[in-house]
C-alpha positions as CSV (number, residue, x, y, z in Angstrom):
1,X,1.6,8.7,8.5
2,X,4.1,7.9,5.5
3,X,1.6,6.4,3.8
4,X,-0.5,9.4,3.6
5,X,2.3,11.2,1.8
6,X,3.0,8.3,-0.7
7,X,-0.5,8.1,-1.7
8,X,-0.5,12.3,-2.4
9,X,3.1,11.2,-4.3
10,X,1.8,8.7,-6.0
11,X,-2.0,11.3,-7.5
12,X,0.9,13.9,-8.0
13,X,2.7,10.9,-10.3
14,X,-0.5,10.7,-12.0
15,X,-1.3,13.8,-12.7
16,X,2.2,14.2,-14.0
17,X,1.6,11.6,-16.1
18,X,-1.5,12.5,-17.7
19,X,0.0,16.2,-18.6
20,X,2.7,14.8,-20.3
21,X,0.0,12.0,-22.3
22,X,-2.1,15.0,-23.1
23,X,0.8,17.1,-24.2
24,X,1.9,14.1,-26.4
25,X,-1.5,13.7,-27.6
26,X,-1.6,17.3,-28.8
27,X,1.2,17.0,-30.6
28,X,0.2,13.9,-32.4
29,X,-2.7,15.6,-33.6
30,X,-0.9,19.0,-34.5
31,X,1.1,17.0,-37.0
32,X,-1.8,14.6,-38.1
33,X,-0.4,16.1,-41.8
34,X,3.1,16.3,-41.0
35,X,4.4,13.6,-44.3
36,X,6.5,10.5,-42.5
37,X,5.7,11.7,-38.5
38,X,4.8,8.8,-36.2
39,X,2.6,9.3,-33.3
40,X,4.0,8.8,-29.6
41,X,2.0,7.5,-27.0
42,X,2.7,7.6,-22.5
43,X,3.3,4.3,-20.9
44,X,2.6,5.1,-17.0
45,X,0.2,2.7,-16.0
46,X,1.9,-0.7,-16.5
47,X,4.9,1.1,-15.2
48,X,3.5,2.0,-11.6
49,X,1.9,-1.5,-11.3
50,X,5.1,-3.2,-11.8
51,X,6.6,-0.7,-9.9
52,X,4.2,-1.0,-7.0
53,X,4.4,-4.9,-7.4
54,X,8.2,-4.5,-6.6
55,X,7.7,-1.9,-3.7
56,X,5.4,-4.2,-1.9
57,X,7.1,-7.4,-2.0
58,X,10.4,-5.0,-0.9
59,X,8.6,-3.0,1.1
60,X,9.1,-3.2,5.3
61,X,6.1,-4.7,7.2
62,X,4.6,-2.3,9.9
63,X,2.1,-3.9,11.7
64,X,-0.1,-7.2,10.7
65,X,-1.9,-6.3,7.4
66,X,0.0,-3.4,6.5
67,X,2.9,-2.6,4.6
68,X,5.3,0.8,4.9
69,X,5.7,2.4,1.4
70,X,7.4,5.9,1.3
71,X,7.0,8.5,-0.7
72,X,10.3,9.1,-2.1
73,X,10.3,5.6,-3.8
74,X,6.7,6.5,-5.6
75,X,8.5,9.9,-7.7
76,X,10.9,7.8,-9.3
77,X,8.1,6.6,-10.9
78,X,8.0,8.4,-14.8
79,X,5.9,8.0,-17.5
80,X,7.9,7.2,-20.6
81,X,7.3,8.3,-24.2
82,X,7.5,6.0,-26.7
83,X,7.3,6.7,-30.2
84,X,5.0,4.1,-32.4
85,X,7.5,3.4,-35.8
86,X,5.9,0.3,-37.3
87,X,2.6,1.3,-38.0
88,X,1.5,3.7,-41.2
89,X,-2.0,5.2,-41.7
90,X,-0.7,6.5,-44.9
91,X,1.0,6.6,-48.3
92,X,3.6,9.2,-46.6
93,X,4.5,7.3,-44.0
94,X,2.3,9.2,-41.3
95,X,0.8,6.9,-39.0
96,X,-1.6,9.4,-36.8
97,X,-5.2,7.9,-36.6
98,X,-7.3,11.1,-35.2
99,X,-10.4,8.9,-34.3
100,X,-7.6,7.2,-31.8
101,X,-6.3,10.8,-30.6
102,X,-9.7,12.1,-29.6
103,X,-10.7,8.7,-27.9
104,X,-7.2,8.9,-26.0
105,X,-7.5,12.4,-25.1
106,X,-11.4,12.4,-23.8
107,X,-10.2,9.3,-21.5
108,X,-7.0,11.0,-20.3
109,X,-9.2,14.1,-19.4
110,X,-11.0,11.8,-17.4
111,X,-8.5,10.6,-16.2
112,X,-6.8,13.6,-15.1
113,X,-9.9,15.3,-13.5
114,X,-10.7,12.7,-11.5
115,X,-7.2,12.5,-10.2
116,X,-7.2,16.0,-9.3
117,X,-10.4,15.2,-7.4
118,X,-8.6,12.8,-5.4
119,X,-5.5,14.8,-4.9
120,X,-8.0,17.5,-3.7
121,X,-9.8,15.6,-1.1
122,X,-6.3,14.0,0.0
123,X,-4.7,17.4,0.8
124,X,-8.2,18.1,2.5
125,X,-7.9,15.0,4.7
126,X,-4.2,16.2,5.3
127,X,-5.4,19.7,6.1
128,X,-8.1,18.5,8.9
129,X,-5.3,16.2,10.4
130,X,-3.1,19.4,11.1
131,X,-6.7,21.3,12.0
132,X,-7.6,19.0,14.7
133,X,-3.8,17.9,16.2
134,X,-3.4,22.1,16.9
135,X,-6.4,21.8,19.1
């Protein structure tokens, strides 16, 4: 049963994550003529694998095949902003490329709806467990 709660924590991680990547990207783009501002992008991905990675080999073996990961050790997961200070798309020192903003956003919108898809038919699965253990 944890492990239905660590998967909800871990959609709930990624739709955190993809917020805070589309709030980034909005900013990048509001201040595409801002003189000497450099574009920040999310790192969440990578993070989680390694993350994951870690939680698996430390994790506590259940039963054959199957490995107990809770939920409180997925929201420590957080997407970090890091801020891209070597590149320059221009004379002043700005370094937003909008063809890269409007690429990265239509994926992360993607990316987000489909999470919330999951998430969705998680707490529906969730919801029918409670339905049918009442009856």
């Amino acid at each position: 049963m944890n492990w239905i709660f660590a998967r909800t924590s871990l959609l709930e991680q990624g739709l955190n994550a993809s917020w805070k990547r589309n709030k980034i990207i909005a900013e990048n783009i509001a201040n595409i003529d801002t003189p000497g501002f450099k574009a920040s992008r999310v790192e969440f991905e990578s993070i989680l694998a390694d993350a994951l990675e870690g939680m698996v080999i430390q994790g506590k073996k259940t039963r054959k095949g199957h490995m107990d990961i809770g939920p409180g050790s997925i929201s420590s997961i957080q997407p970090v902003v890091r801020q891209d200070t070597k590149t320059t798309m221009r004379m002043d020192g700005n370094n937003v490329d909008i063809d890269r903003e409007m690429v990265e956003l239509a994926e992360n919108i993607i990316r987000f709806n489909a999470q919330a898809q999951l998430i969705s038919k998680e707490l529906g699965r969730i919801r029918t467990a409670v339905q049918e253990g009442r009856r």
